[in-house]
N, C-alpha and C positions, 0 to 999 in steps of 0.2 A: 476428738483427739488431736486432729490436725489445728483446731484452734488454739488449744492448750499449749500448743507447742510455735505458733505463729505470733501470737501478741507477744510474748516474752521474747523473743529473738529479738520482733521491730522493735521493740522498747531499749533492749540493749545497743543494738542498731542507730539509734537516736541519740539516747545518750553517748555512747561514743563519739557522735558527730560533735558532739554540741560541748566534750571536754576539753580543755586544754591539755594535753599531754604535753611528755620533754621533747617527743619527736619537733613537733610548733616550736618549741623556745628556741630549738637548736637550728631551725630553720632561719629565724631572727636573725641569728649571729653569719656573719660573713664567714664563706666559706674559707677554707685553710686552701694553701696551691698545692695541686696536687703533687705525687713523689716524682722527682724527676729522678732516674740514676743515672744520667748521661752527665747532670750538674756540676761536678768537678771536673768533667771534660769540656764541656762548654766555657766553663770560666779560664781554664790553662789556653786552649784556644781563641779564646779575646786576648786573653795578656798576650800570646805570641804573634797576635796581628796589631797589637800595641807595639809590641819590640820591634816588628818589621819597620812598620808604619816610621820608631823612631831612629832606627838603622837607617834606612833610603833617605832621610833628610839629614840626619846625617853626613851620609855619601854628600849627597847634595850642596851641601855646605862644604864640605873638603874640597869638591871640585871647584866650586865656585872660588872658594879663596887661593886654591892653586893659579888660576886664573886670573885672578888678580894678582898675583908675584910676577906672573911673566912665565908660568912653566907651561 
């Protein structure tokens, strides 16, 4: 009885190993990035370290040319 029921499992067992499933194909393909939910924070806080970044050189040039006036 216990052999009856051993050969057909390994055999299924085998074959499984030895099929291509979609799991494999989707393996192929590069994976997707995963979810971020912070992303639209992240990006507002680059742009406002962009606006700093162009505000202080800004500054920096106003003084600079005041300084060349004479003030």
């Amino acid at each position: 009885m216990k052999m009856q029921l051993f050969l057909p499992a390994v055999l299924l067992l085998l074959l499984n190993a030895c099929s291509d499933s979609a799991d494999s194909k989707q393996a192929d393909q590069p994976a997707e990035k995963p979810y971020n939910p912070w992303k639209s924070q992240m990006e507002s806080l680059e742009k406002s370290k962009n606006l700093e970044g162009q505000m202080l050189q800004n500054a920096k040039d106003r003084d600079k040319h005041i300084r060349e006036q004479g003030g």
